[in-house]
Structures are given as structure tokens and as C-alpha cells.
C-alpha positions in Angstrom: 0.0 0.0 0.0 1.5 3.6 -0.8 1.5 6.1 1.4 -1.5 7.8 -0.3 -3.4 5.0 0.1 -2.7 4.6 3.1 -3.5 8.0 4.7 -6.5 7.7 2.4 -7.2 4.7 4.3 -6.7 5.9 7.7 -9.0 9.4 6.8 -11.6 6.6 6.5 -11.4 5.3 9.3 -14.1 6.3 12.3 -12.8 9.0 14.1 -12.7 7.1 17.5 -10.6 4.2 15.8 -8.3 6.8 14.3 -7.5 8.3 17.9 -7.3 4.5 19.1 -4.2 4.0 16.2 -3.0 7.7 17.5 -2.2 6.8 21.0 -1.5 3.4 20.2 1.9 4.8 18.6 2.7 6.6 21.3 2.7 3.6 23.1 4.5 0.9 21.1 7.1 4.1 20.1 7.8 4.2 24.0 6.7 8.1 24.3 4.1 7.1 26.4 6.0 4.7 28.9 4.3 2.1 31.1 2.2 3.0 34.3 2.0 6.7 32.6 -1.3 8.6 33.1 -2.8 9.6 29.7 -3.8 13.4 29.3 -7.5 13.5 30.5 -10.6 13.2 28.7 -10.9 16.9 28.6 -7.2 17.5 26.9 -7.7 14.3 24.7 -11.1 16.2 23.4 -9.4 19.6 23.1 -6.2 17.5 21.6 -8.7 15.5 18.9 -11.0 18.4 18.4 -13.9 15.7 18.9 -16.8 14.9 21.3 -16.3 13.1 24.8 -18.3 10.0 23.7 -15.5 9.9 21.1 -12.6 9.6 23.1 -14.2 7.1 25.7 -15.0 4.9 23.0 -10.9 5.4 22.1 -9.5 5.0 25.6 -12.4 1.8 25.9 -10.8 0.1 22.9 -7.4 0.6 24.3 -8.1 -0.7 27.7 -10.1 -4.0 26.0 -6.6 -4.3 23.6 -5.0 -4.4 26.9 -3.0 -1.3 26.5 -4.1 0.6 29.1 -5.4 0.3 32.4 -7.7 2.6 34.7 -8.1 4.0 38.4 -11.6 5.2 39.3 -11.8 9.0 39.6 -8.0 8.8 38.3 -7.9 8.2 35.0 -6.1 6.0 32.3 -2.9 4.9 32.6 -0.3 2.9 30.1 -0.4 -1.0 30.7 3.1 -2.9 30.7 3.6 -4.4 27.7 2.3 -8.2 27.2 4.7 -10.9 26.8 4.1 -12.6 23.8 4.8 -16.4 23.5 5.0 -18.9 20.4 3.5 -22.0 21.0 5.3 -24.0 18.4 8.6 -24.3 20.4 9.0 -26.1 23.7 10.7 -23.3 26.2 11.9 -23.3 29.6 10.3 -20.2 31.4 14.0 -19.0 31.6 15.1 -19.6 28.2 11.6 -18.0 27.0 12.6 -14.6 28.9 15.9 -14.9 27.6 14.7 -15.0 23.6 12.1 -12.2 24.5 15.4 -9.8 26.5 13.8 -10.6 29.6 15.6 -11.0 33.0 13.8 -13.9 34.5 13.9 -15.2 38.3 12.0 -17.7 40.8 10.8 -17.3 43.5 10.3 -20.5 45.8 6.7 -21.3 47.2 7.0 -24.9 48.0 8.5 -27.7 47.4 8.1 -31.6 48.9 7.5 -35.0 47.9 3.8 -35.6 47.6 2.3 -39.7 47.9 -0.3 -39.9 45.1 -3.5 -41.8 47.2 -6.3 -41.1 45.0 -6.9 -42.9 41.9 -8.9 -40.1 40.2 -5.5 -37.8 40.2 -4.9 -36.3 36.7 -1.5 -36.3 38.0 -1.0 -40.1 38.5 -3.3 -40.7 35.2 -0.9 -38.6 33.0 2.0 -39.6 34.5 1.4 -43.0 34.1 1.9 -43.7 37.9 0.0 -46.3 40.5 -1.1 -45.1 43.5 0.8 -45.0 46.6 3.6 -43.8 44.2 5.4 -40.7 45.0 6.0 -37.2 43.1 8.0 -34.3 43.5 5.7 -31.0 43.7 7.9 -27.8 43.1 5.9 -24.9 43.0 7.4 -21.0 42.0 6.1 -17.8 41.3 7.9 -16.6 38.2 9.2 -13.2 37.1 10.4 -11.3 34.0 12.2 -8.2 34.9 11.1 -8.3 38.1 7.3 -8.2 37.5 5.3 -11.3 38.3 3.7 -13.3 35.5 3.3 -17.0 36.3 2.5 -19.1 39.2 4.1 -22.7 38.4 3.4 -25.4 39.7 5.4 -28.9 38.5 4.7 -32.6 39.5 7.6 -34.9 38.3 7.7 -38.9 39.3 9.9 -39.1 42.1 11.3 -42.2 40.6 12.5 -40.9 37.6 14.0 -37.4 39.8 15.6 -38.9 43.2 16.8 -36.5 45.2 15.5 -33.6 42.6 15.1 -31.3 46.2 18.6 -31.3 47.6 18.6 -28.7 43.5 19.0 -25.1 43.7 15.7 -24.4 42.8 15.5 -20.4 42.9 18.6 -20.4 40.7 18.0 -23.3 37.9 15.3 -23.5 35.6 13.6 -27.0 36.5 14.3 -28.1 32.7 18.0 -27.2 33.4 17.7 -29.7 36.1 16.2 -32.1 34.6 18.6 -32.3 32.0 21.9 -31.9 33.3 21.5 -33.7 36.5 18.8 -36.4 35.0 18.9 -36.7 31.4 15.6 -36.2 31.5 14.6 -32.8 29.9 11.0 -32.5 27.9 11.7 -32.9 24.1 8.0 -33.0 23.4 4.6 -32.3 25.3 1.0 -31.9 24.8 -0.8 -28.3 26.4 -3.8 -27.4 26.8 -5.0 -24.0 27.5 -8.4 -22.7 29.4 -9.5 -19.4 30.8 -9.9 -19.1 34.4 -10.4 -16.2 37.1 -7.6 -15.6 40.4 -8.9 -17.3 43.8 -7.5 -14.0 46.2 -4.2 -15.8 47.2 -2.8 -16.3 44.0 -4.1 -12.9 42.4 -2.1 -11.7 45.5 1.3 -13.2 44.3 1.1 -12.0 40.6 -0.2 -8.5 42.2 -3.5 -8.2 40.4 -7.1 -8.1 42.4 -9.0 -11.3 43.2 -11.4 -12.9 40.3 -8.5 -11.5 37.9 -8.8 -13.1 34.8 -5.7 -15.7 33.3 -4.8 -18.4 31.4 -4.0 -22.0 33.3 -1.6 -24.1 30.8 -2.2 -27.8 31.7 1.3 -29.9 30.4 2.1 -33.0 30.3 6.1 -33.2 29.3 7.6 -36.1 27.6 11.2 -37.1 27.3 11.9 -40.0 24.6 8.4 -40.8 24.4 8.1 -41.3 28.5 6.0 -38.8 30.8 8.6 -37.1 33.3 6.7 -33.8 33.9 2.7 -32.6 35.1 2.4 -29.2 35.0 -0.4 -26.2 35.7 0.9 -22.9 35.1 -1.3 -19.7 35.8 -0.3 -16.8 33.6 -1.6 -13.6 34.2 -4.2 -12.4 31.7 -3.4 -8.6 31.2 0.5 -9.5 30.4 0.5 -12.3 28.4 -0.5 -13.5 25.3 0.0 -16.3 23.4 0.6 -17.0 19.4 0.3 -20.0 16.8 1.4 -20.5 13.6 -0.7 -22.9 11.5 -0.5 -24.1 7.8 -3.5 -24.6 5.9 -5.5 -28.0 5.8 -6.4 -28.9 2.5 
């Protein structure tokens, strides 16, 4: 498209949608930095020359886009950027921050060796395990940059991982683990992804309010065609967001 047609294209656009793709730049081109207040409704109107109804529908669409955020009787203010994550590629959370130039770190909720009695446990069926077997549970509250964006919780056979606790868990990624002490790191898994709301204690360690929305990841991790890994990992829904690449199906 030239650049005619383009700003042809853009006149055309409804006005509201046109303010949207306005402050939107300002966003992505970092003049607007995260947790900054926008101007008000009043200097946005006086700014856009248009009606209030206007620029709420704007800052509305922003806020459902996830690119802003509000404070009752504040105003809008500039959301921290998502994290977006490919889902054809089998990452560590660690080496997942890494590609994106993310710092990431752990931090330690709990951690013990958990006897499987029931025989209705998704863990034991996935696993592959009988009951009265034994599994490690590690569960970690993971950062990028410092902010928190998952609550991880892991379930690996105990068999398969003696020992796995005596590990330096807030330092090395569990796949790092798994592989250089075990041999044993995920070359494959199967992930299954469902909305769900924040009971108050968890939407308390990834610092959101309670019934926060988010996205539990439900893995089950394979290493040369055995199960060595149950996982469900909470994601917080305003920072992450996750893509796909698919070919066409004839």
C-alpha cells in the first residue's frame, strides 16, 4: 500500500478508531511509557478536536486491547507491555525470557514430595503412575524483569527425579535440572490451554485483584516418548498472550 493510500485509508477510518491507532503509537514508540497517566478526557477532546463520547470509546478500545489500564476517579494509565509467546517451540520459562530480552527469576513457594492416594488424580493418570507412588511437587512464582507473570506449579515422578530437592531451585530452571542432573529434559509435550479467574491468594502473588482473569496451561512433558513432567501454570491475563502458527488444511 503507498503512502497515499494509506493515509487515504486511515482518513476513513471512524474517528474514534483513528485516535485508538493515535495513542497506540505513542505507546509501542515508548513516548508514552508504562504506568504513565494519559492526558484527560478533557485534553484528549481539546487534543482530537472531537466529542467526549468519542474519546471514551478510544481509551475503551485501548483498555479492552489491553494497552491501558484505569483508576476510578483517576484516569487511564499505560499497561506494561504483554509478553508474547509462540506456541510451536517447547521453552523453559528461563530460556523464554531470555529470547524475548527478559531477565527472568523464581521465586520459591513450595517444594516436597507428595504420595499420590487417590486414583482419580490427573497427575497419577498422565504420568502414568500407581497409587501410593510418589512425586516431586515444586511450586514458583515466576518473574520477567522483576514483575510477576506465572504461578508454576510442577509434578515430576519421584522415581525418575531422586533427590530432585537437595537442587537449587531459585537459581535453575527446572528443565535445566532435569537435564543436566537427570537426562531427562522435555523434548516434546502436549498443552492445553483454558481461561480461568484468580482465587485471592494467588491474584495476590502476581499482584493483580482477586477474580483477575488468566490463562491455566495444563502440560504434560515427555522425554523420549516417557511422561517425566505434570504441570499447571497460571499466567496472568493482562500480560501475556500467546501465538500459533498454523499451515493450511487442504
Amino acid at each position: 500500500m503507498t503512502d497515499s493510500a494509506a493515509q487515504r485509508y486511515y482518513r476513513e477510518l471512524p474517528r474514534y478508531i483513528q485516535i485508538t491507532e493515535s495513542i497506540r503509537q505513542q505507546i509501542t514508540s515508548g513516548a508514552l511509557a508504562p504506568h504513565s497517566k494519559l492526558p484527560s478526557e478533557f485534553e484528549l477532546m481539546k487534543t482530537y478536536g472531537v466529542a467526549r463520547a468519542t474519546i471514551r470509546q478510544a481509551l475503551a478500545k485501548l483498555q479492552e486491547e489491553g494497552l491501558t489500564y484505569s483508576r476510578r476517579a483517576v484516569g487511564s494509565f499505560v499497561a506494561e507491555p504483554r509478553v508474547h509467546q509462540d506456541l510451536d517451540h517447547l521453552f523453559s520459562f528461563t530460556e523464554f525470557m531470555a529470547y524475548r530480552g527478559l531477565k527472568a527469576s523464581s521465586k520459591l513457594l513450595q517444594a516436597e514430595v507428595i504420595q499420590l492416594s487417590s486414583i482419580n488424580s490427573p497427575i497419577l493418570s498422565e504420568l502414568k503412575l500407581r497409587v501410593g507412588e510418589r512425586v516431586v511437587f515444586v511450586q514458583r512464582l515466576r518473574l520477567g524483569n522483576n514483575q510477576p507473570l506465572v504461578i508454576a506449579n510442577t509434578y515430576l515422578p519421584e522415581s525418575r527425579f531422586p533427590d530432585f530437592l537437595a537442587n537449587d531451585l531459585e537459581r535453575k530452571s527446572v528443565y535445566e535440572i532435569m537435564e543436566t542432573r537427570y537426562g531427562l529434559k522435555p523434548d516434546d509435550a502436549i498443552q492445553t490451554f483454558e481461561a480461568a479467574t484468580l482465587e485471592s491468594a494467588d491474584a495476590s502473588l502476581l499482584g493483580v485483584a482477586p477474580l483477575s482473569p488468566a490463562l491455566l496451561i495444563t502440560r504434560v512433558g515427555y522425554a523420549k516418548g516417557v511422561p517425566v513432567e505434570y504441570a499447571t501454570d497460571y499466567y496472568r491475563g493482562d500480560r501475556t498472550r500467546f501465538r500459533v502458527r498454523l499451515g493450511v488444511i487442504d
